[in-house]
N, C-alpha and C positions, 0 to 999 in steps of 0.2 A: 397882568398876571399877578397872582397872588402871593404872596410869601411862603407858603407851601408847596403851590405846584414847583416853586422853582427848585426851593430845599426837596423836594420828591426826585425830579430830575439830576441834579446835580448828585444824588445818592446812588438813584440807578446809575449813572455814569461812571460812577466809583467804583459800584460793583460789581461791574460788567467786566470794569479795567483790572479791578482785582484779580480777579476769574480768569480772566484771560492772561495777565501777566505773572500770575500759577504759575499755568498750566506751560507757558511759555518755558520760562525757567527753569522746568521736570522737562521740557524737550517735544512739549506738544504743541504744532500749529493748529490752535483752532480755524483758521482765515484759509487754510490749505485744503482743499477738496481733492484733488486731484492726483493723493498717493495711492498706492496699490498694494493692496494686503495678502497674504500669503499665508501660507500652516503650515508645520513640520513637528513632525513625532519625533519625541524619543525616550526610552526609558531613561536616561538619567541626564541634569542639567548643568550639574559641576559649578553651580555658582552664576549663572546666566541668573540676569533679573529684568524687571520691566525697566526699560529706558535704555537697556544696554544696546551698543552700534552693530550694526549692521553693513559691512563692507563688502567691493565688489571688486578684485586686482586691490585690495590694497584702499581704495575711494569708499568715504562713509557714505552710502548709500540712504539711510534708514533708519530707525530702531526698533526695536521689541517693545511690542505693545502691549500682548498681555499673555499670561502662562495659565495654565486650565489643564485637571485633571480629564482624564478620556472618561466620560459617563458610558460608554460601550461595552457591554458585557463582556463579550470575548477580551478589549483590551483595555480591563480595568489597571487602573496602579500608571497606566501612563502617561506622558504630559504632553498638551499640546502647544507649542510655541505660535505664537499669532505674532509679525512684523511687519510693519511698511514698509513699502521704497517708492523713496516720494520721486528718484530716478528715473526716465522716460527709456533705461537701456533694456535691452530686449536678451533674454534669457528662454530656452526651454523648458519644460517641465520634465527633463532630467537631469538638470543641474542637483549637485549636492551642496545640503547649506551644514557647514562645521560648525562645531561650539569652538570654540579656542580661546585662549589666556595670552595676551599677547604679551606679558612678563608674569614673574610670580608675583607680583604686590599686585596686582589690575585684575579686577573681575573679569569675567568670561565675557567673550561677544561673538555674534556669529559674523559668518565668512559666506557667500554665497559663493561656489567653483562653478564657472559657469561652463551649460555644453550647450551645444549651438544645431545640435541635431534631434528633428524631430518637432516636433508641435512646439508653437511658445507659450511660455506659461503666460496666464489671465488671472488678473486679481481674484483671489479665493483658492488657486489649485491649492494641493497638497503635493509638497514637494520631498524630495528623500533627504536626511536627514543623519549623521555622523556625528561622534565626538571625537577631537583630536587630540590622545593623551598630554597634559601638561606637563611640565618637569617634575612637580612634586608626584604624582602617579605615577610616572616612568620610573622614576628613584623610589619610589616603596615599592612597584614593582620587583624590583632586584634584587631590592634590601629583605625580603620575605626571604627568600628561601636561606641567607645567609641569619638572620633572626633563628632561623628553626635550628639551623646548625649548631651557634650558639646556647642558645636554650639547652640541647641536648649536651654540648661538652660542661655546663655550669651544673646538669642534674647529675653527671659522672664525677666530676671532681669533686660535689659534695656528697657522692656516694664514699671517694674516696679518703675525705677528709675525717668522714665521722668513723670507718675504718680505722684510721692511722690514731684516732682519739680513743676509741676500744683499748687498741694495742699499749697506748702509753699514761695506765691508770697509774694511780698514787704508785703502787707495789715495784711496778717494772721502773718508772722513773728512780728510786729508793734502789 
């Protein structure tokens, strides 16, 4: 063999390994055939990304594979979530999968709830789909209508103040 072919070889070998120990590292088995992919809609994703886990009671099952807008005329502006579970558990196609924040510093990851009645889901269903308010939503939730309240006694009191500033020009102070 030549001093080429072997420098050719030994390149591809490298590249292969590179590529693969990527893709590794971002959380993808290329060597794995054998997970099952899934869809779930929803209009909005609160911070869900590609790579993020995919749990089932609790067990990483998975992750999110890739996010795509709905091309569908009727359901444009929505997104579709695509995950594996490389998991051999068996689930029906009326389990609902959550988005959730399992603290506030950690991005969103979905939650599959599983229901056990009815057909089981097969790689490809589209299954139903939820998001489970996190703390900081619940808390601006609340804080909204307390916001408006304030707003409105700050535009009263400086109704009042520029009143009471009328009242007490050079003349009346004097």
């Amino acid at each position: 063999m030549s001093k080429e072919l072997k420098i050719g070889i030994i390149l591809i070998i490298v590249i292969v390994s590179f590529v693969w120990g990527f893709n590794f590292l971002k959380g993808y088995d290329l060597l794995d055939g054998k997970a099952r992919e899934f869809q779930v809609e929803y209009t909005k994703i609160g911070g869900l990304n590609r790579a993020s886990s995919v749990t089932l009671n609790g067990l990483k099952v998975g992750q999110v594979k890739d996010i795509a807008f709905n091309t569908a005329e009727e359901k444009r502006g929505q997104l579709i979530v695509t995950f594996a579970v490389e998991n051999d558990f068996q689930f029906s196609k009326n389990s609902v999968v959550k988005i959730y924040s399992p603290n506030p510093l950690s991005p969103s990851n979905l939650a599959i709830v599983p229901n056990y009645e009815g057909e089981m889901a097969v790689s490809g269903d589209i299954l139903e789909g939820e998001m489970e308010e996190s703390l900081f939503t619940s808390i601006g939730e609340r804080l909204n209508p307390l916001q408006q309240k304030i707003e409105r006694v700050i535009v009263r009191a400086d109704t009042l103040f520029s009143g009471v500033n009328k009242i007490l020009n050079d003349k009346t102070i004097n």
